[in-house]
NUMIVO-259083 format. One record per residue (C-alpha): x, y, z. Coordinates in steps of 0.2 Angstrom, whole numbers. Layout:
ATOM     x     y     z
ATOM     X     Y     Z
...
This chain:
ATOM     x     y     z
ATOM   -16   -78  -212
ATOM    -4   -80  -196
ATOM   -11   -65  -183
ATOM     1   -73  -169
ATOM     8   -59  -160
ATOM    28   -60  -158
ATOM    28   -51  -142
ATOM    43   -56  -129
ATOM    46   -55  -109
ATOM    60   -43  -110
ATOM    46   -30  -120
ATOM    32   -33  -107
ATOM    45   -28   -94
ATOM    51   -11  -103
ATOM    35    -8  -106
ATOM    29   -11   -86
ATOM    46     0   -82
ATOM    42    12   -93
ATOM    24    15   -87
ATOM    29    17   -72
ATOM    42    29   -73
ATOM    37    36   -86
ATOM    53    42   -91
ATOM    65    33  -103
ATOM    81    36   -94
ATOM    73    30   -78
ATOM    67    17   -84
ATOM    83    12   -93
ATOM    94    14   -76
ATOM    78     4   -65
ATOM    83   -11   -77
ATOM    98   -11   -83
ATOM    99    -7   -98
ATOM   104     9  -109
ATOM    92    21  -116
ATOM    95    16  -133
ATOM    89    -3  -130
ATOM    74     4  -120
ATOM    70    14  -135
ATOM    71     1  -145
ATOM    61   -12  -137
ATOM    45     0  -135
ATOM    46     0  -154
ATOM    48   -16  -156
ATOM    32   -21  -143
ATOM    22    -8  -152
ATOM    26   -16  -171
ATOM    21   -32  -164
ATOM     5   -25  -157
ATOM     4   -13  -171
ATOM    -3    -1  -160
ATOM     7    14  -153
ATOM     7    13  -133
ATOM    15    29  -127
ATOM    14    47  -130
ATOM    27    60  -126
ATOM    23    76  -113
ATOM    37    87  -111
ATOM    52    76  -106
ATOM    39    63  -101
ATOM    32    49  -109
ATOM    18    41  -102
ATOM     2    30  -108
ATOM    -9    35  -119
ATOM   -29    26  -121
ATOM   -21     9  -129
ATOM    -5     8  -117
ATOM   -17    12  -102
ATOM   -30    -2  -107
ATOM   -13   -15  -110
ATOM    -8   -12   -94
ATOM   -18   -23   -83
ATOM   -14   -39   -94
ATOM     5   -35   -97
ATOM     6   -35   -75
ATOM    -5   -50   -76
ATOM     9   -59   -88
ATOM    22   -51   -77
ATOM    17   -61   -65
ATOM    12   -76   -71
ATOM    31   -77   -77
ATOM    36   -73   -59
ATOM    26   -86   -53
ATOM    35   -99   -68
ATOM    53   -91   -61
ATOM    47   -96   -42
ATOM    40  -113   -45
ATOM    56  -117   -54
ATOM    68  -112   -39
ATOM    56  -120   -27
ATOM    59  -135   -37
ATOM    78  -131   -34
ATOM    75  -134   -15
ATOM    76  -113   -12
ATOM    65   -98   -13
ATOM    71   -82   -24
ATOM    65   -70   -35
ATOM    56   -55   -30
ATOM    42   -51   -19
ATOM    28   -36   -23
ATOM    21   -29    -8
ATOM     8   -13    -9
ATOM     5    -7    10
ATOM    -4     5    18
ATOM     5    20    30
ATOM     1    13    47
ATOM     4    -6    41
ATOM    17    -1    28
ATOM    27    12    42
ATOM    26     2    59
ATOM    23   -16    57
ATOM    29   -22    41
ATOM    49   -20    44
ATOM    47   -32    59
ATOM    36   -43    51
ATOM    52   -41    35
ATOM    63   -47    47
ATOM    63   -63    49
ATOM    56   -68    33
ATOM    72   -58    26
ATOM    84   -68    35
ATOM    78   -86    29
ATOM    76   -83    10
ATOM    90   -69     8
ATOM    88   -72   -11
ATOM    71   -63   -11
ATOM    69   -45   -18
ATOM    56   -37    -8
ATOM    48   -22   -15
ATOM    36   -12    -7
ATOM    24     4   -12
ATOM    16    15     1
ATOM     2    18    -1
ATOM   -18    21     6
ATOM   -29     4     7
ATOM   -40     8    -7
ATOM   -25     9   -20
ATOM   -15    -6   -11
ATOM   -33   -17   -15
ATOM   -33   -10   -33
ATOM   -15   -16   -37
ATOM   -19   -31   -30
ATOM   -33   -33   -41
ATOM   -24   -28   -59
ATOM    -8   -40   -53
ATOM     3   -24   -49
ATOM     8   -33   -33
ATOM     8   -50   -25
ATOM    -1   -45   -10
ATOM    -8   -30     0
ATOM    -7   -27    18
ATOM   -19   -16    22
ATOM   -28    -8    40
ATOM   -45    -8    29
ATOM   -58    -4    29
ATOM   -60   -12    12
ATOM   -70   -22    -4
ATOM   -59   -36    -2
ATOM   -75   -51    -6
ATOM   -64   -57   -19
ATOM   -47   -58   -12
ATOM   -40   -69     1
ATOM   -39   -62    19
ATOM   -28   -65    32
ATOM   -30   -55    49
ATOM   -15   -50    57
ATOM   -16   -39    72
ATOM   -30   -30    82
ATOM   -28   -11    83
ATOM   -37     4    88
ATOM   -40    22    82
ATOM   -40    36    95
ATOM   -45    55    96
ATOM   -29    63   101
ATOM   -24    80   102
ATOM    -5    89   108
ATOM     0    91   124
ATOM    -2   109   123
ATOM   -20   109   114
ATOM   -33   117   124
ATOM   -45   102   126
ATOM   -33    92   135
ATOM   -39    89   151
ATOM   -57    93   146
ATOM   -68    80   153
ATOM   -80    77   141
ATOM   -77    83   122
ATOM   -93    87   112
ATOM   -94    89    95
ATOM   -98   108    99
ATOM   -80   109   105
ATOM   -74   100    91
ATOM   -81   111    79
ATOM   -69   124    87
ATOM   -54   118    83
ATOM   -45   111    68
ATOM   -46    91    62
ATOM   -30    87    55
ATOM   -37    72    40
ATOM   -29    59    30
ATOM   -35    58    13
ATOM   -50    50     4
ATOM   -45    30     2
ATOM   -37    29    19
ATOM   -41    17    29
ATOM   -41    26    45
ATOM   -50    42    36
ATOM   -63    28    31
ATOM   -66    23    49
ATOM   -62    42    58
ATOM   -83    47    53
ATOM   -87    30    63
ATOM   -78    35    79
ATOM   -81    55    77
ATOM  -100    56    73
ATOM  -107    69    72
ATOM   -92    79    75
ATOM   -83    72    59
ATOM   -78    87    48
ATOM   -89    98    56
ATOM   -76   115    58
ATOM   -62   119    50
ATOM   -52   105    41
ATOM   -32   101    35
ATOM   -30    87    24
ATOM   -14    76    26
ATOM    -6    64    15
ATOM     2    53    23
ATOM     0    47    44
ATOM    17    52    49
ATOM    13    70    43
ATOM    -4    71    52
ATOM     6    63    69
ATOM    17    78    69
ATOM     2    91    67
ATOM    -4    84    81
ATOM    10    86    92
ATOM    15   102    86
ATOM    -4   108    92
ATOM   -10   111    76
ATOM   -27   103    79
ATOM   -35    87    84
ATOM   -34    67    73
ATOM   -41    52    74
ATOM   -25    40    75
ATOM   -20    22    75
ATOM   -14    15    92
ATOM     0     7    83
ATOM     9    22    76
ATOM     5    35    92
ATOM     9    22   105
ATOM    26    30   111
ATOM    19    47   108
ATOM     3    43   121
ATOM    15    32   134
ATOM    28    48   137
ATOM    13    63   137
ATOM    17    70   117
ATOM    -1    66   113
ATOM   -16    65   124
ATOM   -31    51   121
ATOM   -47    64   121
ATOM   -66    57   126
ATOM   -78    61   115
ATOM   -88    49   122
ATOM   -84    33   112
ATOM   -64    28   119
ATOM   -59    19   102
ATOM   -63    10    88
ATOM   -56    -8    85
ATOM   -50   -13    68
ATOM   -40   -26    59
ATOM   -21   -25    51
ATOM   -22   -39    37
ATOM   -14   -47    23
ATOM   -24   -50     7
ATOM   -19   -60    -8
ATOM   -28   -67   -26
ATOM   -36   -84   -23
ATOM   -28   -86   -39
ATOM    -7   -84   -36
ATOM    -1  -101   -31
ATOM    17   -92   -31
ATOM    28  -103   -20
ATOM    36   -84   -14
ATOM    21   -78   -10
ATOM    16   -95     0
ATOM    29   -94    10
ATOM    27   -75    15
ATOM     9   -77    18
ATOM    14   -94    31
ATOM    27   -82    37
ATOM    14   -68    41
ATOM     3   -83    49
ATOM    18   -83    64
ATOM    12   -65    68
ATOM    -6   -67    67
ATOM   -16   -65    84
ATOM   -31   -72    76
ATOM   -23   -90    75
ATOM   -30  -104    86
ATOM   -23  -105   103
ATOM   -18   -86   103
């Protein structure tokens, strides 16, 4: 008996397109096609599997226990056909296709559009997609194949992945203009507790590392927790309590007197902005982007 699974490139992309949006029409419009042909290509995946992939909530349809365990390998596939696709316009003499990045705030919101830049310019046939989002999910889609590469501000568990350091940056204590311990001397933990530490979320990178520079004071009084860095940047400024922030996303706020650099008695903390990709993706796109990214590295000899 014959078991060979008929499953086709056009289903694994429905199904991807589908997971993600989780909604049919959505996912119809994201690529291209009508509802109808969506529809029909689920059904079509899940006879081939002859397993049922998707359940319906509400308006929704989302994974169910199968579809969820399927997912890995189909973005694994995904991109091995990418990879096929890349190699065959690299054998043209020109890079195309599409490129997918996951980035963490601070790298994501103020370094990767300059690092975009250039590398836009020279292969205008790439689609670059990017997701925002903190360095413990950017290194997990890396992992399952979701994305081509992470750029994260780590920390992270990256022994398995590829590494490229970028550039050097520091987290700060920082606090509003108007906030009562500017101008204090010496910040204790004692005056910390007193007032309000505006947090990033568990998976951060600079949550991860905000313990490190705070000590003993980490968390120790009343605490909000803030999605996203931009959100806890404009906390601070409005007074609303004191954060631990990357130099790269505060330094216009620190050089014109929005935000004020506190000493609690460690200045800073140094850290790393990097790239990270699968030891195992020989795409030609992603080759080029991470020699591109190699431009930018102050870690390179001679710099």
């Amino acid at each position: 008996m014959n078991d060979r699974v008929a499953v086709t490139i056009d289903q694994l992309r429905t199904f991807s397109a589908v997971a993600t949006h989780e909604h049919v029409t959505n996912a119809a419009e994201s690529l291209g096609l009508s509802q109808p042909a969506v529809s029909h290509q689920l059904k079509a995946l899940e006879r081939a599997l002859r397993l049922p992939l998707f359940e319906r909530v509400g308006r929704r349809i989302r994974l169910n226990a199968d579809g969820r365990a399927l997912k890995p390998t189909v973005s694994a596939a995904l991109a091995a056909v990418r990879a096929v696709e890349e190699a065959a316009a690299a054998r043209r003499g020109l890079i195309e296709g599409e490129l997918m990045i996951a980035a963490s705030n601070t790298v994501g919101i103020y370094r990767l559009p300059r690092w975009l830049a250039g590398f836009g310019n020279r292969y205008p046939g790439v689609e670059v997609r990017v997701r925002l989002v903190n360095t413990h999910e950017a290194i997990l889609l890396l992992r399952d194949a979701s994305v081509d590469l992470a750029l994260i501000e780590g920390p992270g568990a990256t022994e398995d992945l590829e590494e490229l350091p970028i550039e050097r940056d520091e987290l700060v204590v920082v606090v509003g203009s108007e906030h009562p311990l500017v101008g204090v001397a010496h910040v204790r933990a004692a005056d910390l507790a007193r007032h309000r530490y505006l947090a990033r979320e568990a998976g951060s990178g600079t949550e991860a590392l905000a313990a490190d520079l705070l000590g003993t004071a980490y968390r120790c009084g009343q605490v909000m927790e803030l999605g996203q860095i931009d959100a806890v940047r404009s906390a601070a400024v409005a007074g609303l309590g004191y954060a631990v922030l990357p130099i790269a996303a505060i330094s216009d706020d620190l050089a014109i007197g929005r935000l004020h650099k506190l000493n609690t008695g460690r200045q800073s903390l140094a850290r790393r902005l990097s790239a990270l990709r699968r030891p195992t993706n020989a795409s030609p796109l992603v080759e080029a982007f991470w020699n591109h990214l190699m431009s930018f590295s102050e870690f390179q000899p001679g710099r």
